[in-house]
MDAnalysis code that builds the backbone (N, CA, C; Angstrom):
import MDAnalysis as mda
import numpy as np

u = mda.Universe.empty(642, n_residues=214, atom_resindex=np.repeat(np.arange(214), 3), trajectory=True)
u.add_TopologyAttr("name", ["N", "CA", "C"] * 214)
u.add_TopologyAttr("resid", np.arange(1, 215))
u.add_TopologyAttr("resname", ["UNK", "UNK", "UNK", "UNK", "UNK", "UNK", "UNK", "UNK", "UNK", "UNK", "UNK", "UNK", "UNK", "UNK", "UNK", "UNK", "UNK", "UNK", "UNK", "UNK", "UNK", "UNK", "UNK", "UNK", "UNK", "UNK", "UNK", "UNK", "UNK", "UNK", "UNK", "UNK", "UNK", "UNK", "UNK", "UNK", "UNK", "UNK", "UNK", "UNK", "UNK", "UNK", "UNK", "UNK", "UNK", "UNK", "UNK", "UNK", "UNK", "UNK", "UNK", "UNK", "UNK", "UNK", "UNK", "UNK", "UNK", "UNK", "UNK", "UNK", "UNK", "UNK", "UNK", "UNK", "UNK", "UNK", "UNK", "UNK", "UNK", "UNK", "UNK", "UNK", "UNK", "UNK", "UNK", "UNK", "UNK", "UNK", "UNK", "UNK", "UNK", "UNK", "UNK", "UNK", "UNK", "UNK", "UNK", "UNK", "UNK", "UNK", "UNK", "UNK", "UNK", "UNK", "UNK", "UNK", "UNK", "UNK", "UNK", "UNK", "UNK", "UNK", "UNK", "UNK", "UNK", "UNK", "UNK", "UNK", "UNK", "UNK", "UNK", "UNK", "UNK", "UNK", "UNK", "UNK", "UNK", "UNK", "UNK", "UNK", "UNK", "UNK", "UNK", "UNK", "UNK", "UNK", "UNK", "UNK", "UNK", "UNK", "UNK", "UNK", "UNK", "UNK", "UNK", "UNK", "UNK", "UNK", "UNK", "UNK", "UNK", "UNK", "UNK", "UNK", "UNK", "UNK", "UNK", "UNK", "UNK", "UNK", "UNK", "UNK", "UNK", "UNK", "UNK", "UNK", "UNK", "UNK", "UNK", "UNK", "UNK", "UNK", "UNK", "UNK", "UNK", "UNK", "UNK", "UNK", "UNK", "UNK", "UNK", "UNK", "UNK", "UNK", "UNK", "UNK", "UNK", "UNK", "UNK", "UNK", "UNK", "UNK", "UNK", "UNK", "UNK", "UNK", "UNK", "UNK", "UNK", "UNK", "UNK", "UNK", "UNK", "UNK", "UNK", "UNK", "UNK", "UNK", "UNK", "UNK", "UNK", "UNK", "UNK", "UNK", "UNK", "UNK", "UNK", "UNK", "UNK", "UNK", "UNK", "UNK", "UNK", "UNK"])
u.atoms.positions = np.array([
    [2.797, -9.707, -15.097],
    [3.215, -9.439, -13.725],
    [4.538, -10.109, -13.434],
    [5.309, -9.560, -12.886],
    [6.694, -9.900, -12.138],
    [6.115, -10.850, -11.008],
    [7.043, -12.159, -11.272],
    [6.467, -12.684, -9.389],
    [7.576, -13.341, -9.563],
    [7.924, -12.695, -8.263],
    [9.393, -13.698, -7.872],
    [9.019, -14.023, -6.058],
    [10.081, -15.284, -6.172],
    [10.005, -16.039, -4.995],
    [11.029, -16.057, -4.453],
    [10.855, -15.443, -2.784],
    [11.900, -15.657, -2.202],
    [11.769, -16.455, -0.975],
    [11.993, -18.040, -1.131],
    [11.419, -18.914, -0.194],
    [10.275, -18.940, -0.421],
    [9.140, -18.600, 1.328],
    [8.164, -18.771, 0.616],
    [7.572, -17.380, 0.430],
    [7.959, -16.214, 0.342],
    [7.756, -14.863, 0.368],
    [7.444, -14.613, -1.468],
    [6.574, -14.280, -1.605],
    [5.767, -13.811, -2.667],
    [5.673, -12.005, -2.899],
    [5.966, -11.336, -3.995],
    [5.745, -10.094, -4.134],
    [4.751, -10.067, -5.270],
    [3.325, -10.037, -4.725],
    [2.776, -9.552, -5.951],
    [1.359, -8.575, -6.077],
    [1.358, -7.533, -6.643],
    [0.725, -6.721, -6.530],
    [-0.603, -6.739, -7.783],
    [-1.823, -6.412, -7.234],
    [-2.695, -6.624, -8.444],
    [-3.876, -5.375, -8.119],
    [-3.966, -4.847, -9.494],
    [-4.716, -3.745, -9.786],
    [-5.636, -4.049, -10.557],
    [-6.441, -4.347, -10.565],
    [-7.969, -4.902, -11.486],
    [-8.071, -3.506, -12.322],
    [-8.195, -2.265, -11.998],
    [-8.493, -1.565, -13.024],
    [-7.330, -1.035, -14.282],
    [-5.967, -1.563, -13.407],
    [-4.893, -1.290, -14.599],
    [-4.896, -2.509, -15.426],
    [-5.613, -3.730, -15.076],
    [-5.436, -4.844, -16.294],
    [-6.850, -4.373, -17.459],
    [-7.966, -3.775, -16.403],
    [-8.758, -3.329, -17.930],
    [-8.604, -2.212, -18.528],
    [-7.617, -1.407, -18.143],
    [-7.148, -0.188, -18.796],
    [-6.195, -0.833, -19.968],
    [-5.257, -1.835, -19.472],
    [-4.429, -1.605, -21.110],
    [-4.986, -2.369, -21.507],
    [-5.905, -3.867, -21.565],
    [-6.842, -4.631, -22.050],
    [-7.702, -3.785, -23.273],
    [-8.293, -2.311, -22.821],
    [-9.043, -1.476, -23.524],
    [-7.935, -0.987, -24.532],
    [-6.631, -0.504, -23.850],
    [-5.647, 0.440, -25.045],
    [-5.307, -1.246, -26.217],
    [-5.588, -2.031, -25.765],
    [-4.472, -2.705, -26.977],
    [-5.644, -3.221, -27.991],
    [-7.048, -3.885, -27.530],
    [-8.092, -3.648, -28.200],
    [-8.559, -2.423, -28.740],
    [-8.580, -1.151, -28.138],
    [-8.796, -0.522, -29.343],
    [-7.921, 0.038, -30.563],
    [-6.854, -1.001, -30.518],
    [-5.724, -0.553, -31.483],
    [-5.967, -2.209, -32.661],
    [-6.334, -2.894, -32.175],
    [-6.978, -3.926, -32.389],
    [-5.278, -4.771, -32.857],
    [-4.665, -4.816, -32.016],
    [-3.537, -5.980, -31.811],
    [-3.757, -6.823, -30.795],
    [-3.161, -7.892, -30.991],
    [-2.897, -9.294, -30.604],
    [-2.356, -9.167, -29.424],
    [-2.389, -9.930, -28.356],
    [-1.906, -10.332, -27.175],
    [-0.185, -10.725, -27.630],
    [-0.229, -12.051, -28.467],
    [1.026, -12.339, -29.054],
    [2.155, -10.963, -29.685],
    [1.420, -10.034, -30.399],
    [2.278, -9.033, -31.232],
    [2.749, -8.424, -29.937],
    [1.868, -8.015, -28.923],
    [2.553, -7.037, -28.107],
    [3.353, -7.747, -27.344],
    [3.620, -9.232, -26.965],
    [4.661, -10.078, -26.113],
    [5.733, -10.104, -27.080],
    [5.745, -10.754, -28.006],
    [7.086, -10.545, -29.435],
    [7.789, -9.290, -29.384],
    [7.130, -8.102, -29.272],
    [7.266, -6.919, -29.061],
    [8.173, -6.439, -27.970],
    [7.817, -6.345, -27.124],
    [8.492, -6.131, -25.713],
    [9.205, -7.161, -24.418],
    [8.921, -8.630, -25.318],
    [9.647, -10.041, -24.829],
    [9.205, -9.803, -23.179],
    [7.765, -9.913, -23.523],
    [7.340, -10.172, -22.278],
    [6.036, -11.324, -22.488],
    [6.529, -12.030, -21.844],
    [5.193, -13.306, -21.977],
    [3.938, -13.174, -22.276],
    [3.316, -14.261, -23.376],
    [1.937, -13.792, -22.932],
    [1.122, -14.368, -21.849],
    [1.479, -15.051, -21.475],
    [1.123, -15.750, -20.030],
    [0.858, -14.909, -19.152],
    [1.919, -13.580, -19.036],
    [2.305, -12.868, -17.822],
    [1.295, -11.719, -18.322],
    [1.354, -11.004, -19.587],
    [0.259, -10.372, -20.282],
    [-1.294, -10.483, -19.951],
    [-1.509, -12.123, -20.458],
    [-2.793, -12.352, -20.594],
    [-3.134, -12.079, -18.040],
    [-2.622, -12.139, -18.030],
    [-2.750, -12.457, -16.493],
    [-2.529, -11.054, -15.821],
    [-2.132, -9.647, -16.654],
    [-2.369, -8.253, -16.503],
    [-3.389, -8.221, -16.939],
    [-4.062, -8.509, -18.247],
    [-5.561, -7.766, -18.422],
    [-6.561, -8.588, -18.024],
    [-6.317, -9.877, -17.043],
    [-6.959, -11.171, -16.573],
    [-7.257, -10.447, -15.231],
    [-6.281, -10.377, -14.190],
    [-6.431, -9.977, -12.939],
    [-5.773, -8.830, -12.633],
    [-5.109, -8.580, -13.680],
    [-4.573, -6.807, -13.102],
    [-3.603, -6.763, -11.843],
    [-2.359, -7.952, -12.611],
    [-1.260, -8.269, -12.196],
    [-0.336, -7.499, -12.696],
    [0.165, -6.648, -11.813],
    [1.033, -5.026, -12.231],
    [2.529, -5.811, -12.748],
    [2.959, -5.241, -13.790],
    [4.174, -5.440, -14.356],
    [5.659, -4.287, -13.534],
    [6.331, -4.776, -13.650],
    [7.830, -3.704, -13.052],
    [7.036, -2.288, -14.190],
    [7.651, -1.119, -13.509],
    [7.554, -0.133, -14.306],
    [8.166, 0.552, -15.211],
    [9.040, -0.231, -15.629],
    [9.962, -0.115, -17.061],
    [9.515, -1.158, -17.999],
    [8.874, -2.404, -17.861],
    [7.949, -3.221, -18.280],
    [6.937, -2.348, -19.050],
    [6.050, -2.026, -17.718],
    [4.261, -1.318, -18.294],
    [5.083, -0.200, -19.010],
    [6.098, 0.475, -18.647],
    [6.149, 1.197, -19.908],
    [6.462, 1.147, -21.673],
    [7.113, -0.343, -21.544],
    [7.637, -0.953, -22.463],
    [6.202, -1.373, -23.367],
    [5.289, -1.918, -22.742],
    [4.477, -2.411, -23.058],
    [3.391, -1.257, -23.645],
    [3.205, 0.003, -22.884],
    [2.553, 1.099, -23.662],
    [3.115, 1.703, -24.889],
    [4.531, 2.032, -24.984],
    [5.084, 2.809, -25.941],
    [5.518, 1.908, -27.124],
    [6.350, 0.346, -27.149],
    [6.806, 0.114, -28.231],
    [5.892, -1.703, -28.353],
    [4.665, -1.841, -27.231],
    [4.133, -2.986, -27.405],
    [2.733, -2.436, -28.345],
    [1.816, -1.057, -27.761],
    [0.723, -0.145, -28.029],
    [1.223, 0.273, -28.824],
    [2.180, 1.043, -29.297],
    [2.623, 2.022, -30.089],
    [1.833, 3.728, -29.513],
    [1.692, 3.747, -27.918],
    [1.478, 5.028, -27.680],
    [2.641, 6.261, -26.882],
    [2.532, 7.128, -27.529],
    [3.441, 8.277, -27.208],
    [2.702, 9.386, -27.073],
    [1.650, 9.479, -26.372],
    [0.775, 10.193, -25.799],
    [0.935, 10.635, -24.352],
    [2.023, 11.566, -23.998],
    [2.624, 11.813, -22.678],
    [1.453, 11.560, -21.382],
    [0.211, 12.245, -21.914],
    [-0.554, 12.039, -21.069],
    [-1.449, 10.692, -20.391],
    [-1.555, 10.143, -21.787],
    [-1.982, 8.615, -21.670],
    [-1.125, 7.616, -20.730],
    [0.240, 7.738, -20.509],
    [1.301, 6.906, -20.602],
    [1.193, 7.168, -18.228],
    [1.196, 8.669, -18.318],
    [1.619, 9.150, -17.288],
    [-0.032, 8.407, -16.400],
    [-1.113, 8.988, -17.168],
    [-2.596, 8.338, -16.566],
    [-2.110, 6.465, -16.239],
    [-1.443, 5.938, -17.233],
    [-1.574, 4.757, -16.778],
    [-0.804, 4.028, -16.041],
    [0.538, 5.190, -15.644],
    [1.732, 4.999, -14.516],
    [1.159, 5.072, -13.044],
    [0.372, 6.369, -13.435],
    [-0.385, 6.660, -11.905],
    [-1.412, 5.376, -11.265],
    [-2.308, 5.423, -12.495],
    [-3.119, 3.755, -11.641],
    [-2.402, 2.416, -11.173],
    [-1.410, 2.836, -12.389],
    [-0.117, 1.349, -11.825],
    [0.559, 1.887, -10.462],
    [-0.407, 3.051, -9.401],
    [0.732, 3.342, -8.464],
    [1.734, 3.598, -8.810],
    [2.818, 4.024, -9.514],
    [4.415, 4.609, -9.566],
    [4.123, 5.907, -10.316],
    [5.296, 6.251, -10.217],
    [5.910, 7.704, -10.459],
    [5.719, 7.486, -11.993],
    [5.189, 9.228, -12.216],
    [5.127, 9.609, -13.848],
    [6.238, 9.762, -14.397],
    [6.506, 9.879, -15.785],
    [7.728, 9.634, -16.842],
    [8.185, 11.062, -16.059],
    [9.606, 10.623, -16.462],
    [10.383, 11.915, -15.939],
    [10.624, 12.640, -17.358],
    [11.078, 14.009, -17.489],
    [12.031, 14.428, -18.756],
    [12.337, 13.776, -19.935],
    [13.517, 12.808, -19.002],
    [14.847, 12.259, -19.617],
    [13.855, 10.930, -19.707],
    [12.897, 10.406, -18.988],
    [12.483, 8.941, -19.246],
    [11.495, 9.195, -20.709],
    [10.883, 10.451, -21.128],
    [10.284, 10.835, -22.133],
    [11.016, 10.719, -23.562],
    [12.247, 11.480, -22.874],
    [12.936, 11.580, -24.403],
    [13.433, 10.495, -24.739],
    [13.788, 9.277, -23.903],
    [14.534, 8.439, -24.198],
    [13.173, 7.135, -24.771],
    [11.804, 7.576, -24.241],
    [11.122, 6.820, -25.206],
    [10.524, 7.079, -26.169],
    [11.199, 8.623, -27.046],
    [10.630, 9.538, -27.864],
    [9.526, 9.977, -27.781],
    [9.082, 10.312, -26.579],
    [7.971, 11.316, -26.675],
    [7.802, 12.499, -26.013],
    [7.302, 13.134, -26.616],
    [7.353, 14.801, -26.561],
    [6.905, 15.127, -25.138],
    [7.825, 16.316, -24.601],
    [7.411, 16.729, -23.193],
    [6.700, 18.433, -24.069],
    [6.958, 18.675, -25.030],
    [6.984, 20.445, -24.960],
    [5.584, 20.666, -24.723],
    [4.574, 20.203, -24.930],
    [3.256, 21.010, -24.384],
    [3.050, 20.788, -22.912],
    [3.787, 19.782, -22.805],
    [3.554, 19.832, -21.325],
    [4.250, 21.209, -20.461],
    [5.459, 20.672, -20.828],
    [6.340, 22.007, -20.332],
    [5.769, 23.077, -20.335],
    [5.053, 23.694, -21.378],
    [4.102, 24.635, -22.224],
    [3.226, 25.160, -20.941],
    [2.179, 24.492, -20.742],
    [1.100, 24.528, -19.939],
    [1.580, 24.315, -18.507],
    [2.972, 24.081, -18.055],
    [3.506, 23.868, -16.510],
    [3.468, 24.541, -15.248],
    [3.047, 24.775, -14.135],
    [2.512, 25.770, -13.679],
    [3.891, 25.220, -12.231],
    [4.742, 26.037, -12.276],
    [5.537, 25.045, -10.930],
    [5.310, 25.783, -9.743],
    [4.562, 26.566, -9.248],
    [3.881, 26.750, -8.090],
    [2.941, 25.793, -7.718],
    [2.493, 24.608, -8.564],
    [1.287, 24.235, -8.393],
    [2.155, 22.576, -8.940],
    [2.414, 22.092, -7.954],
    [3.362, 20.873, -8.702],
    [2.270, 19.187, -8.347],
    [2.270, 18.583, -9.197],
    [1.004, 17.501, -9.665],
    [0.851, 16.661, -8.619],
    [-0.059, 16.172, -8.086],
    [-0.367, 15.315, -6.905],
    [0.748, 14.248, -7.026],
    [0.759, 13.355, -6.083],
    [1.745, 12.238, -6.040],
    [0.930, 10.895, -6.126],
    [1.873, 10.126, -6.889],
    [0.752, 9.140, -7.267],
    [0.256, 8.107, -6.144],
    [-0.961, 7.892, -6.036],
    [-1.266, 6.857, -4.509],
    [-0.387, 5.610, -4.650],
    [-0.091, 5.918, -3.294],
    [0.645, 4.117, -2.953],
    [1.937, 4.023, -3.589],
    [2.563, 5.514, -3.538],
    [4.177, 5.201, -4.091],
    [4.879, 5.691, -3.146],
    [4.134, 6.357, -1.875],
    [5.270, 6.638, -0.870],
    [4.680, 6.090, 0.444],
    [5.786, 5.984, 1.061],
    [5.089, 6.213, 2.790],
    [6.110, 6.740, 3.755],
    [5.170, 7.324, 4.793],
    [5.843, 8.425, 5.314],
    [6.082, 7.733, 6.484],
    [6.966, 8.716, 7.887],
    [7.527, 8.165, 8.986],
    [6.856, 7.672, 9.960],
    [7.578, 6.595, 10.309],
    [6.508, 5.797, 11.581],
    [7.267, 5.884, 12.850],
    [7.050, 5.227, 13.829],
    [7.477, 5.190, 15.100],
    [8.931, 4.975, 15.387],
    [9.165, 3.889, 14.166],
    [10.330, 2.819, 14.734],
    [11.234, 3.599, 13.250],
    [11.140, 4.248, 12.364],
    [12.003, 5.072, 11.669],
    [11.621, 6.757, 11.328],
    [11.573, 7.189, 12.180],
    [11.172, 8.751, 12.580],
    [11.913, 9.893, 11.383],
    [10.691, 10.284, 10.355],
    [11.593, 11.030, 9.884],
    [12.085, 10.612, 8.236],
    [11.927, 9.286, 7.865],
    [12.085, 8.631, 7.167],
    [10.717, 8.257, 6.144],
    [10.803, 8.429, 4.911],
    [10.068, 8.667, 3.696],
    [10.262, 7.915, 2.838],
    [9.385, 6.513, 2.271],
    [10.067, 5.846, 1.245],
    [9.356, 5.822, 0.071],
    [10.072, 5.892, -1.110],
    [9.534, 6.037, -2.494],
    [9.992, 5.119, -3.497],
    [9.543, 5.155, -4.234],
    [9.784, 4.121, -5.475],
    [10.841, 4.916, -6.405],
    [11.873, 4.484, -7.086],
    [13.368, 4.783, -7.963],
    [12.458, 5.971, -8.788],
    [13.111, 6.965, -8.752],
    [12.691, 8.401, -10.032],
    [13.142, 7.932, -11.368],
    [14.690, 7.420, -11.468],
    [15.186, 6.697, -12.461],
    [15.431, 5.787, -12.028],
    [14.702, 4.508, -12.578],
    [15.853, 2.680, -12.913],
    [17.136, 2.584, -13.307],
    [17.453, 3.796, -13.681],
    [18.708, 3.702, -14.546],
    [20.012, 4.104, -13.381],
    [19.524, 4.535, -12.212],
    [20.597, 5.634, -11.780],
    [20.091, 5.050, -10.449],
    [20.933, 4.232, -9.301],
    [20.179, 3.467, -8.268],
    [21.682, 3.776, -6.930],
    [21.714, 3.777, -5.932],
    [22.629, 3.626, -4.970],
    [23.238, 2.207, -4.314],
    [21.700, 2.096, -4.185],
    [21.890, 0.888, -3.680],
    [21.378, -0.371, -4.430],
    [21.496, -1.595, -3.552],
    [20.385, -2.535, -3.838],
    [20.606, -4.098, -3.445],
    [19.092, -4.712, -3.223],
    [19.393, -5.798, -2.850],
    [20.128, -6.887, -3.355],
    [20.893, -7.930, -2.458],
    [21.939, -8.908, -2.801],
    [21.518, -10.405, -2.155],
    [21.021, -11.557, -3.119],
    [20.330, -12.349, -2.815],
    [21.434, -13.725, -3.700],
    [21.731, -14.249, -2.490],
    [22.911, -15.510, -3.158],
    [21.831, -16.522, -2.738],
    [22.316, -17.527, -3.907],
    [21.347, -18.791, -4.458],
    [22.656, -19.332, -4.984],
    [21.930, -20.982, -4.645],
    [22.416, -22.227, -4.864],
    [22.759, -22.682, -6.173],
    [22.229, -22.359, -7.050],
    [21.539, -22.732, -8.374],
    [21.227, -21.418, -9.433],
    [21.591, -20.660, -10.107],
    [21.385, -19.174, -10.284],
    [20.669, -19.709, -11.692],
    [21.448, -20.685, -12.719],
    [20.498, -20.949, -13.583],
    [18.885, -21.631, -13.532],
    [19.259, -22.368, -12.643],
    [17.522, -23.174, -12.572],
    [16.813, -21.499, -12.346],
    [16.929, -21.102, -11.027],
    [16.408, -19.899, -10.776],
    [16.349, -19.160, -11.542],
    [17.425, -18.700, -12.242],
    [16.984, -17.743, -13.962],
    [15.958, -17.980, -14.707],
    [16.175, -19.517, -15.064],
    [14.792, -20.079, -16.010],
    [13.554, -20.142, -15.330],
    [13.187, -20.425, -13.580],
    [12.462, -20.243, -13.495],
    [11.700, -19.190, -13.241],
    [12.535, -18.120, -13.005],
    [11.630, -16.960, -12.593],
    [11.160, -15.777, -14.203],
    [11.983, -16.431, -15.099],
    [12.118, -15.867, -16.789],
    [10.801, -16.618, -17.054],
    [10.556, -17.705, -16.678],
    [9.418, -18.353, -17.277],
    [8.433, -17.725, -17.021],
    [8.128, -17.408, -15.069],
    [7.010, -16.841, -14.573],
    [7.345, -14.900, -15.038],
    [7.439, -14.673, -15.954],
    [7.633, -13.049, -16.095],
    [8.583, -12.234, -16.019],
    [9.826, -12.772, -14.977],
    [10.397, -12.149, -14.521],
    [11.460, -11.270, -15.739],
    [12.048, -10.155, -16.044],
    [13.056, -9.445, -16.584],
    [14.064, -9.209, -16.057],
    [15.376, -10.271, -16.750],
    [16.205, -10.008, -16.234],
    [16.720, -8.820, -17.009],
    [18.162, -8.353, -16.673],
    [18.620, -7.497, -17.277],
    [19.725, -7.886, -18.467],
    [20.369, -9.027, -18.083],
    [20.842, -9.481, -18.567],
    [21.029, -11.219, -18.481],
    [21.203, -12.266, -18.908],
    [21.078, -13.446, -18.299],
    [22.636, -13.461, -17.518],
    [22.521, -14.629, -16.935],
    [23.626, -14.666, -15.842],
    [24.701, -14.725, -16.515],
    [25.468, -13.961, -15.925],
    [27.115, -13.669, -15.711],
    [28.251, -14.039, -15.313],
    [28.960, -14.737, -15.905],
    [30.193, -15.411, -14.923],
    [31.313, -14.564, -15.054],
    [31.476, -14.208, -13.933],
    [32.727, -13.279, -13.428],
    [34.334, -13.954, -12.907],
    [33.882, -15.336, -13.053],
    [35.271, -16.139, -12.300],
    [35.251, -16.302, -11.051],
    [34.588, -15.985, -9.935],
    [34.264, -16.187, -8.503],
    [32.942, -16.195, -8.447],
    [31.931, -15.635, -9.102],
    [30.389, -15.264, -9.027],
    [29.870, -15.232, -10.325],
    [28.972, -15.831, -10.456],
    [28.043, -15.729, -11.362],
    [26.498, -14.803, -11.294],
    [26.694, -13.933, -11.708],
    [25.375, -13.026, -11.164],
    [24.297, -12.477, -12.147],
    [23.434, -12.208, -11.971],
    [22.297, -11.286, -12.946],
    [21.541, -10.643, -12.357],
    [20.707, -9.696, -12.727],
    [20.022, -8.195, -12.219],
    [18.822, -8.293, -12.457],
    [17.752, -8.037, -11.687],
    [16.318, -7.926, -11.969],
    [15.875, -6.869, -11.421],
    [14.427, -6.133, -11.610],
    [14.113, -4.852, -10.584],
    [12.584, -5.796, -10.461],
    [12.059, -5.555, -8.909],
    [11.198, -5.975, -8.565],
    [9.911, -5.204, -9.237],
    [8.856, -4.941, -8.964],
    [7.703, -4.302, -9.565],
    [7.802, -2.651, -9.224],
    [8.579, -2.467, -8.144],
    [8.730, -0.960, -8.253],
    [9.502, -0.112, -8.859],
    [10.632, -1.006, -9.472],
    [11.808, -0.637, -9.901],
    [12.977, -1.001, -9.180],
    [13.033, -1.000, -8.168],
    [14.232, -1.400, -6.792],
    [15.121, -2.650, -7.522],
    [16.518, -2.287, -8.226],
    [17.391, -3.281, -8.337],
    [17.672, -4.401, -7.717],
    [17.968, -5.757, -8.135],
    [18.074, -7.053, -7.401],
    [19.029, -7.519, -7.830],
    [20.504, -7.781, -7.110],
    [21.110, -8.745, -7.744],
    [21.342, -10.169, -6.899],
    [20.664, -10.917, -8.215],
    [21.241, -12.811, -7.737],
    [22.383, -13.336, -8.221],
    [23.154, -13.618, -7.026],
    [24.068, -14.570, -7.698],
    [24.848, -15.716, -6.707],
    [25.658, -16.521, -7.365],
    [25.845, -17.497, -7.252],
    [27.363, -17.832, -6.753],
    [27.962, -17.878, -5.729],
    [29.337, -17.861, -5.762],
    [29.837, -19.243, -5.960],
    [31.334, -19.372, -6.878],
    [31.340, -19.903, -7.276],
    [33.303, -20.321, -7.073],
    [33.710, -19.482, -6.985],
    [35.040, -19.248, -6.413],
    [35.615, -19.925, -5.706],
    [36.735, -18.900, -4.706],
    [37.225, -19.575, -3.271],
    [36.416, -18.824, -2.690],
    [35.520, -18.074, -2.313],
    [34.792, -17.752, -1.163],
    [33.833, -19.006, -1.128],
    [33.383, -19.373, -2.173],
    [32.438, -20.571, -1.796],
    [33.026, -22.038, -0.851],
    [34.285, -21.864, -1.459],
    [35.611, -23.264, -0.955],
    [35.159, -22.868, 0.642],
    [35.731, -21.708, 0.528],
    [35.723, -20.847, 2.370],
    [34.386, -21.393, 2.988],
    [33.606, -20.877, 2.687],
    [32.010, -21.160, 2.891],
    [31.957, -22.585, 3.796],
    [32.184, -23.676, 2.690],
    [31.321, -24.891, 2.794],
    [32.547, -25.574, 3.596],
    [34.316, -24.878, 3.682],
    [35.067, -25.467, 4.870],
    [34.362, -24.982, 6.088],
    [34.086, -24.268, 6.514],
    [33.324, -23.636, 7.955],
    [31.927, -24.051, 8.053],
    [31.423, -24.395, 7.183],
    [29.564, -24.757, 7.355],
    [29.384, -25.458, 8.513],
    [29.115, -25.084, 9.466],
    [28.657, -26.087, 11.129],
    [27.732, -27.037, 10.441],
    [26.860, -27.248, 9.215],
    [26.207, -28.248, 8.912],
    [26.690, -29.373, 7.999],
    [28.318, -29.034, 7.751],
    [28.671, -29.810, 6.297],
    [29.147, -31.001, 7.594],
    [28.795, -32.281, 6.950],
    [29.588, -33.501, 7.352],
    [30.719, -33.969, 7.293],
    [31.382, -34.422, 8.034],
    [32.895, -34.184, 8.449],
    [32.957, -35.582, 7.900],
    [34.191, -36.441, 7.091],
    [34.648, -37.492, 6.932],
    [34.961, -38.965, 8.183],
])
């Protein structure tokens, strides 16, 4: 499971029947907890604590973890275990790019008749945003937007949230004014942390109404 902390704000989502679903796929393949973390450089801490309490992983994670941690490429298997994880089924392009075959699917496709939506990946308009529909990323890869979260400390915070599960995308970055790195929360939704480090920071801490004056 992904758990990141923001203050004291906690994101964490838990599915008891998706931790004994891949619990069952990796036992009956009869691999190791360890092979499949080595595998997909995802903890076994964070592992053992998906098929423990059915602590949902980001969904480029659980997929990581079915196709090259399981070794399954069973379109249908993959998509059954996206849906209980709540998110959106493999797309096309998310198939081919983890080599597995769409053509029988395509085969058997009926597009008058297009596949339920998976529970708990959308919600629809309320009072106070009329009209407005929110969903979880179709592609991780291809995003508009996304959140921007500046921190004090970007390495402590790297190591600690790498320790508890977290995937970065890359480790932190120094750009010469900012130091930054990328995470996607459990739905996919891009995150970038970073750290300024520059003259905007100089700027910053001359104006701070809390910095102490000499």
């Amino acid at each position: 499971m992904v758990l990141y902390s923001f203050g004291t704000v906690r994101m964490r989502v838990r599915i008891p029947r998706l931790g004994r679903l891949v619990k069952q796929l990796r036992l009956e393949r009869d691999i190791d907890q360890k092979e499949v973390s080595a595998a997909v450089r995802y903890s076994t801490r964070s592992l053992r604590r998906l098929e423990k309490e059915g602590e949902r992983p980001e969904r480029t994670m659980l997929i990581r973890i079915l196709t090259k941690g399981l070794g399954i490429h069973d379109l249908q298997v993959i998509n059954d275990v996206l849906v209980i994880a709540r998110y959106l089924e493999l797309t096309a392009d998310e198939a081919s790019h983890y080599g597995i075959s769409v053509s029988g699917v395509i085969a058997i496709a009926v597009p008058s008749t297009p596949p339920p939506e998976p529970q708990e990946t959308r919600w629809g308009p309320t009072d106070d945003k009329p009209g407005v529909t929110l969903e979880t990323p179709r592609n991780p890869e291809r995003v508009s937007s996304f959140l921007n979260i500046r921190v004090a400390d970007i390495q402590s915070l790297y190591e600690q949230w790498n320790a508890r599960g977290a995937e970065f995308l890359t480790p932190p970055v120094n750009n010469g004014r900012e130091i930054r790195a990328y995470i996607r929360d459990p739905d996919g939704h891009l995150i970038e942390v970073g750290q300024t480090t520059g003259p905007l920071e100089q700027r910053t801490a001359k104006h701070d109404p809390t910095r102490r004056r000499p």
